[in-house]
N, C-alpha and C positions, 0 to 999 in steps of 0.2 A: 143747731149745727154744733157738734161738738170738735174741741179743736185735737190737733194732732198727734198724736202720742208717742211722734220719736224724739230721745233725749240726749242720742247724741249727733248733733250735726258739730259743723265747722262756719262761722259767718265771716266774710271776706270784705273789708275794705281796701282805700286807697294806704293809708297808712297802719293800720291792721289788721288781725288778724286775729280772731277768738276760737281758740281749738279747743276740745273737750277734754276736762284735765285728767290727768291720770298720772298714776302711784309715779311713774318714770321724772314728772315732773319736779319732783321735791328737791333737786338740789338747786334747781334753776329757781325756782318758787324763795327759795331760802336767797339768793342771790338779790335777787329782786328785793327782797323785804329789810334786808340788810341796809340796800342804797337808802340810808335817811333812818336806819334802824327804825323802820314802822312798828316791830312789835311790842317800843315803848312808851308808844298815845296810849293817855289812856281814856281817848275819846273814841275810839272803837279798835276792834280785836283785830290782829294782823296777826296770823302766825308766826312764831318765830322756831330756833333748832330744838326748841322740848317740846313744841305742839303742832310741827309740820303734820309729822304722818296721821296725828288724830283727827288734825284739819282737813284733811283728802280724801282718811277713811270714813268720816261721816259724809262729805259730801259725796263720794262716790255711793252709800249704802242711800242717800236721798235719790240719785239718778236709779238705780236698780227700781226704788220704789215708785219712781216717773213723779215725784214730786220736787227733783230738785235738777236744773241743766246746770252743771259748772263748767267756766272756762277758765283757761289762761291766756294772759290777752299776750299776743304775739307784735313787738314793733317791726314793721315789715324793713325797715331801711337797715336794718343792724340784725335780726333774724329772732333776737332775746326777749326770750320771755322776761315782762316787765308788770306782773301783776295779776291778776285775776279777778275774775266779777260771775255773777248766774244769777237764772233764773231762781225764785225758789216759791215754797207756799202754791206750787200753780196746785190750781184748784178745775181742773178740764170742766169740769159741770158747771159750772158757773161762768166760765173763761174769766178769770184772773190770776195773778202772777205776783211776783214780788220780782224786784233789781235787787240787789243785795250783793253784802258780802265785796263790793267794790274795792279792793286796796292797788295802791298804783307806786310802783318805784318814786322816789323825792325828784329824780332829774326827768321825769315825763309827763309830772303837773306840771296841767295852764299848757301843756304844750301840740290840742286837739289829739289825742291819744285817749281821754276821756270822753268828749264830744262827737269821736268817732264809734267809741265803745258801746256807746248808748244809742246811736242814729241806729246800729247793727241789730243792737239787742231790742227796741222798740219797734223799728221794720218788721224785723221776724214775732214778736210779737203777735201786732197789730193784725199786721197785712200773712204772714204765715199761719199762725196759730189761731188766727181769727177773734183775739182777747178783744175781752168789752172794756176792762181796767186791767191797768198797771200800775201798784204802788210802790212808794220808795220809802223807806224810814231811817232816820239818821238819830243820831244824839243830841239832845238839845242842848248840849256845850257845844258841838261841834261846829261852829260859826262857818270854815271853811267848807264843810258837805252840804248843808243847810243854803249855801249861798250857791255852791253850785247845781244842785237840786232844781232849786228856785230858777236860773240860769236856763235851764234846758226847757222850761214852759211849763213845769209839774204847777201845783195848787196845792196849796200847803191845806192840809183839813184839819189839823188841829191837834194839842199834844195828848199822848197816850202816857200814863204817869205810872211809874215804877214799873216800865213794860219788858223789861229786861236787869237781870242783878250779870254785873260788870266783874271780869276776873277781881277787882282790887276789893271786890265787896258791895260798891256802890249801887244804889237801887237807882237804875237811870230811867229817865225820862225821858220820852222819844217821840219826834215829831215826825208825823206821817205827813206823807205828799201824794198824790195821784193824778195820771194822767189818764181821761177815759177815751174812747172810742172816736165819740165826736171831736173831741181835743187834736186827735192823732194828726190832722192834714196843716193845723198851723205848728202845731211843735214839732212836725216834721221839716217845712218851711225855713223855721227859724235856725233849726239843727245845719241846716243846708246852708243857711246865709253865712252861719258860725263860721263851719268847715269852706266857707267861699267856692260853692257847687252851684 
């Protein structure tokens, strides 16, 4: 059963809202990354005003190629866009995925705006796309991604070393997570008890 090959939907929650991103997006995107100047961790890559529009235009040239869904996550109570996350690496033949690419405004961490972004993007996954795995990779500095990772029911498989070289130079090390198939009905569960559903 091979899964579905549209890359661009929109996934609807109670408190957001993940729309497919596009070129129009970048001033609101820039906004966003601003709150808490995320583009100056440098425990993973945030775009900031010199690497927006390369940021959009590689991910949109991944969606063209049906290997990449990006969004921007929408908070539904204020209407602003407050970050972005996508799919990426899907691999249809094999149904697997990557989460990736996650950056969230400083004032919407820890505030389920995260925990709804992933209940979204896991659902359609799983239950849409019919994915057998879904992995997640983080930085292995990154204590806060790592924990919330962890957080959401993933399994941490163990670190991948010098799996990515980092704008500053750094040859980082990165720790993979996954959530497979069988997984799916309690990390779904628990997503649910998170968000109080």
């Amino acid at each position: 059963m091979e899964m579905e090959q549209t890359t661009d939907i929109a996934l609807r929650g109670q408190l957001v809202e993940l729309l497919p991103l596009q070129t129009e997006h970048a001033p609101q995107l820039l906004q966003a990354a601003a709150d808490g100047e995320l583009w100056n961790m440098t425990v993973t890559v945030v775009p900031g005003p010199a690497t927006m529009a390369a940021y959009i235009a590689t991910a949109l040239d991944g969606r063209r190629a049906g290997t990449v869904m990006p969004f921007v996550v929408v908070q539904k109570s204020t209407g602003a866009i407050v970050g972005s996350t996508r799919f990426w690496k899907i691999d249809r033949i094999n149904r697997k995925m990557e989460i990736g690419h996650t950056w969230l405004a400083a004032s919407v961490q820890r505030s389920g705006v995260n925990t709804e972004a992933k209940l979204l993007l896991l659902t359609h996954a799983f239950e849409a796309m019919q994915a057998v795995r879904v992995q997640l990779t983080t930085d292995e500095l990154n204590e806060k991604s790592r924990a919330a990772i962890a957080r959401l029911g993933a399994v941490q498989e163990g670190i991948v070393r010098h799996e990515r070289i980092m704008p500053d130079g750094r040859k980082r090390n990165s720790v993979r997570f996954s959530i497979i198939d069988t997984e799916w009905e309690a990390v779904k569960a628990g997503l649910m008890l998170r968000l109080g559903r």
